[in-house]
C-alpha positions as CSV (number, residue, x, y, z in Angstrom):
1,X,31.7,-17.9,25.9
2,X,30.1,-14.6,26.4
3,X,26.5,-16.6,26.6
4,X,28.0,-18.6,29.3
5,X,28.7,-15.6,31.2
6,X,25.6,-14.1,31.1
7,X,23.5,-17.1,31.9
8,X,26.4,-17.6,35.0
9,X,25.6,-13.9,35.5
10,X,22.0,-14.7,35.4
11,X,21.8,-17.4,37.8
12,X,24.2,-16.0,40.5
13,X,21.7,-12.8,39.8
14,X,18.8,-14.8,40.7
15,X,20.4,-16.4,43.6
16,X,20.4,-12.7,45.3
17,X,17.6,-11.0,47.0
18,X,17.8,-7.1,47.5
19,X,20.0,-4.7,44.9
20,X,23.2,-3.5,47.0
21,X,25.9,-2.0,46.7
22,X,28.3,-5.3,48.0
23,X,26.4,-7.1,45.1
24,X,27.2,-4.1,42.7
25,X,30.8,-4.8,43.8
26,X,30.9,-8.4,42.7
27,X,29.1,-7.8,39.3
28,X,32.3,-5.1,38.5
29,X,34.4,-8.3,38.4
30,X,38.1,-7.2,36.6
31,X,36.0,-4.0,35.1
32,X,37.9,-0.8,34.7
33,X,35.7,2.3,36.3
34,X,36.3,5.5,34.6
35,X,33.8,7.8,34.6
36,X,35.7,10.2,32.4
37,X,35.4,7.6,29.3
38,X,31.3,8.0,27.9
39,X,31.2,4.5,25.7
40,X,28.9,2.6,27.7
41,X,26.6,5.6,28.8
42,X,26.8,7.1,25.3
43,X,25.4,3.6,24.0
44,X,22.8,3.9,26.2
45,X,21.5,7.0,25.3
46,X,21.5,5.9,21.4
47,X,19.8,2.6,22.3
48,X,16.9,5.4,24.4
49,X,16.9,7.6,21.3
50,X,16.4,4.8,18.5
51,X,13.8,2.8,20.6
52,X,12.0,4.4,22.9
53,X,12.2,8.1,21.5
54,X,11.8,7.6,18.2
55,X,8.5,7.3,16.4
56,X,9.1,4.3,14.8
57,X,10.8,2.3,17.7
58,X,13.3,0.3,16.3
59,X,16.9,-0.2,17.0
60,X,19.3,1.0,14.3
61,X,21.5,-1.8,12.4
62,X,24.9,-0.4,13.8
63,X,23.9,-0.1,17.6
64,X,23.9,-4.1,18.8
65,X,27.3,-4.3,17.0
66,X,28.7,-1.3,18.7
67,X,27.0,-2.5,21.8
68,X,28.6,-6.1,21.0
69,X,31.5,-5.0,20.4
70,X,32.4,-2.8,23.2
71,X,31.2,-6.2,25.0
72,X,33.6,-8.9,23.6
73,X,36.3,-5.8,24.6
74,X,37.8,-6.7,27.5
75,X,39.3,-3.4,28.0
76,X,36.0,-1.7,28.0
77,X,35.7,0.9,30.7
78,X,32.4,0.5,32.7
79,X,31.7,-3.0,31.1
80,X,29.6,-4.6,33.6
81,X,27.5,-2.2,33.2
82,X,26.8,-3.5,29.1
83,X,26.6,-7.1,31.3
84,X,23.5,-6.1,33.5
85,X,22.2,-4.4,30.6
86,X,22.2,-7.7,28.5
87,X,20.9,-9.6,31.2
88,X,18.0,-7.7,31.2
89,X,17.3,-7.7,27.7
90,X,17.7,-11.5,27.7
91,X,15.7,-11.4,30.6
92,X,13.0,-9.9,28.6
93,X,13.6,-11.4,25.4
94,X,13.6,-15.0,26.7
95,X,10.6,-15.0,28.7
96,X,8.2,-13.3,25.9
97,X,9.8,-16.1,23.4
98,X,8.9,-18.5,26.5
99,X,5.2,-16.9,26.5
100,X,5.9,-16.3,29.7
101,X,6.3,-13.2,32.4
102,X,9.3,-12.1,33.0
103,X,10.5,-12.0,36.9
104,X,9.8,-8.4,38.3
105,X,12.0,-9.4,41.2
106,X,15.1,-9.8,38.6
107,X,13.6,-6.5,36.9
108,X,13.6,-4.4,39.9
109,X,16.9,-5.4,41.2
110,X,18.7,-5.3,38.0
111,X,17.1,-2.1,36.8
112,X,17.9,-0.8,41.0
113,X,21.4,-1.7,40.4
114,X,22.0,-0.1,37.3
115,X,20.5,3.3,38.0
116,X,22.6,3.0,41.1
117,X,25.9,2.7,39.1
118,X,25.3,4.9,36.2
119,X,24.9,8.1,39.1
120,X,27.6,6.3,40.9
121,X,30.1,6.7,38.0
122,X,28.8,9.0,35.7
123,X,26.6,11.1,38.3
124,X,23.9,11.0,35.7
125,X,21.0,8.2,34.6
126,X,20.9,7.3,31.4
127,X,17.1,8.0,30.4
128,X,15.8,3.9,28.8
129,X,17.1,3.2,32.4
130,X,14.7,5.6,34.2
131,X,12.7,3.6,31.6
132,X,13.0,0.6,32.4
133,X,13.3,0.8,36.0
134,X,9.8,2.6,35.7
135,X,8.2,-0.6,34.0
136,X,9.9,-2.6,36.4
137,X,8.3,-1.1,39.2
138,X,4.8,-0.9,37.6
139,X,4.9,-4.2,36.7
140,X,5.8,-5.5,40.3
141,X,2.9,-3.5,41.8
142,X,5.0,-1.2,42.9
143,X,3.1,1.9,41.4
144,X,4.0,4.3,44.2
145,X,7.6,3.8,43.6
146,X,7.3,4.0,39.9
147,X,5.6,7.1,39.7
148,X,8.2,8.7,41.8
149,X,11.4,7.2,38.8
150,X,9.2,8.3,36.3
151,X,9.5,12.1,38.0
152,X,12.8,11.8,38.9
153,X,13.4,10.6,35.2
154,X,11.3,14.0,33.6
155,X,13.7,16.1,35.9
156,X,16.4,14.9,34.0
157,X,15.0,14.5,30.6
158,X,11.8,16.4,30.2
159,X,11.3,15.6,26.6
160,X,11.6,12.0,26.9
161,X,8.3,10.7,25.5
162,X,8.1,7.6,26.8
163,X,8.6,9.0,30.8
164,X,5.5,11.6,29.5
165,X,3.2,9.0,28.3
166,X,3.7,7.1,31.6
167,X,3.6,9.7,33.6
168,X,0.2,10.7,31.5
169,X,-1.2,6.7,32.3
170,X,-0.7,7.0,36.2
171,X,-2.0,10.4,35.8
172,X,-4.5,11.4,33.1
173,X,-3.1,14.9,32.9
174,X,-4.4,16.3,30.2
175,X,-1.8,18.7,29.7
176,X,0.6,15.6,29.2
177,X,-2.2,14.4,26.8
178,X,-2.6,17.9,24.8
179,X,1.4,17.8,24.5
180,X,1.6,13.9,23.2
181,X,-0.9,14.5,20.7
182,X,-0.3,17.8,19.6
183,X,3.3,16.9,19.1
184,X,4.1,13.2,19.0
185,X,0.9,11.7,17.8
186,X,3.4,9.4,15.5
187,X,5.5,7.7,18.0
188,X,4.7,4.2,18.6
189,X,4.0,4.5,22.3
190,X,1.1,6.9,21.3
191,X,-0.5,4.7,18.9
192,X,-0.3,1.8,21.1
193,X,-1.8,3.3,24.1
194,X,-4.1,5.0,21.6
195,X,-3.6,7.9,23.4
196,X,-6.1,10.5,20.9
């Protein structure tokens, strides 16, 4: 059931052509808002901390049960935003086990939409959205614009390694460059952008 509502998700997803607000409307479906209650953004933060700020990069064993969990819930406060979450995992996931690229159109919007609702409700962007988004926009061709979520995303979190070593690729700063290998030489993004 909860496959078949993603993949309905998906398609109705795909159907739409700019990220706005009426669509953002729809997506919420039956979903309690409450910006006082922290599950989903909490979640997101630990997924951000064990994958991209981490130097080893992998998810821990009890987050896609929590994040599965709060899911299947249907009482979960702020639920659709786990759904567009998902959807761009499975997004991802499916078109790398495809061999293919994924749709930076479907990127852009989702990853619009959901920065858009997390500082709707919570006021605040999780940072693997910022992220995300960032990729999103860099993979599209959209450099201009991904520089500036990448900026906007080092306001908020100005350790967050990841938004550094992007920021350091669009920018060859070598401060940013002294910094990542002074002090996270270790962390996966480093060694695969052999960033020395």
């Amino acid at each position: 059931m909860k496959r078949l509502f993603i993949i309905l998700f998906f398609f109705s997803f795909n159907a739409l052509a700019q990220a706005d607000e009426a669509r953002i409307s729809k997506i919420r479906g039956n979903t309690k808002i409450d910006s006082q209650d922290k599950a989903v953004f909490n979640l997101m933060e630990e997924f951000y901390f064990q994958v991209m700020q981490s130097d080893a990069g992998k998810l821990g064993q009890d987050t896609p049960r929590k994040l599965d969990n709060l899911f299947r819930n249907g009482r979960t406060r702020n639920r659709h935003l786990l759904l567009m979450f998902m959807v761009y995992q499975n997004h991802i996931s499916q078109s790398a086990a495809a061999g293919k690229r994924p749709d930076t159109r479907i990127q852009v919007e989702l990853m619009a939409d959901l920065a858009f609702e997390f500082k709707n409700i919570y006021n605040r962007v999780p940072a693997i959205i910022y992220v995300y988004q960032s990729e999103a926009l860099n993979a599209s061709g959209q450099k201009d614009a991904a520089t500036k979520v990448i900026e906007d995303g080092l306001i908020e979190y100005p350790d967050s390694v990841s938004l550094k070593i992007y920021k350091y690729l669009g920018s060859k700063d070598e401060a940013i460059k002294t910094d990542l290998v002074g002090n996270h030489s270790n962390h996966w993004m480093v060694k695969q952008f052999e960033i020395k």
